[in-house]
Phi, psi and omega in degrees: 000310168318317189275342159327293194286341143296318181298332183301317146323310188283153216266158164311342187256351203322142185219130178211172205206123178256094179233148178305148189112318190257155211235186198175100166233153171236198169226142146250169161180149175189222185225141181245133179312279203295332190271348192073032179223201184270138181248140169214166191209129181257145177256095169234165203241121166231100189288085210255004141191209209268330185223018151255118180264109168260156208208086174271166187211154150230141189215143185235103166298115195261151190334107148217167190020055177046028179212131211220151184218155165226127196221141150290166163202126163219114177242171178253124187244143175249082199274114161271086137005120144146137327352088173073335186119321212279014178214133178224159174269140167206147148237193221184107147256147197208181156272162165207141165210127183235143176283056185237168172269091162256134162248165163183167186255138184252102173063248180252022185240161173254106202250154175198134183231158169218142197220124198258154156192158139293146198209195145223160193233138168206154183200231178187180163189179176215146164230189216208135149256117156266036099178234197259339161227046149218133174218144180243154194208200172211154174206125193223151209210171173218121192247118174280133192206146163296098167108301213242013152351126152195173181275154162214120117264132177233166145269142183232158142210142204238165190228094203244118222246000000 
């Protein structure tokens, strides 16, 4: 609903150019799958031609049913254009290495383990240009991982200088 009402916002004309070169950081939040909880993020875009993007991230899946992640992302967007530029589609592959923390109770003690991998990510998204340096979006992604597979949807917003 937030991001409705953003997107509700942004003026009609807006004209923006997915050109090499232009860079971009943000925030996500949504939602992380395997734990079932709230995800946030920083985002930053780096545009190494008009339609190849990279997109390193950090992100934290936060504590529920005792299990909290912290992840890398280094994904690649390939963004398909049109209405004007202002709206583009990309789907999105990557690397991943995630961080998680499971607790949980052992009798009467409190045991908790952690376990780093490595994964890969593959997803889609969609964005908005809301005029020249702000854009809004959506992304949703699946990072195949040992143990730890899931689905993340988010909202992003960017800032593009």
């Amino acid at each position: 609903m937030l991001v409705f009402s953003a997107l509700m916002m942004c003026p009609a004309t807006a004209n923006a150019q997915f050109a090499r070169g232009e860079k971009s950081i943000g925030a996500k939040t949504g939602y992380a799958g395997k734990n079932e909880s709230l995800a946030i993020g920083m985002v930053f875009q780096y545009s190494i031609s008009n339609h190849i993007r990279l997109s390193p991230e950090l992100g934290w899946a936060i504590k529920h049913h005792g299990l909290d992640a912290f992840n890398l992302d280094l994904n690649v967007h390939t963004p398909f254009t049109f209405t004007g530029e202002r709206v583009a589609l990309y789907p999105l592959a990557g690397l991943n290495y995630s961080s998680w923390n499971k607790v949980f109770h052992d009798g009467t003690k409190k045991q908790s383990l952690h376990h780093s991998r490595f994964g890969v990510n593959f997803g889609a998204g969609f964005e908005i240009r809301c005029g020249s340096r702000l854009k809004l979006g959506f992304e949703g992604r699946y990072t195949l991982i040992k143990s730890y597979s899931g689905s993340t949807l988010c909202a992003v917003f960017g800032y593009i200088f």
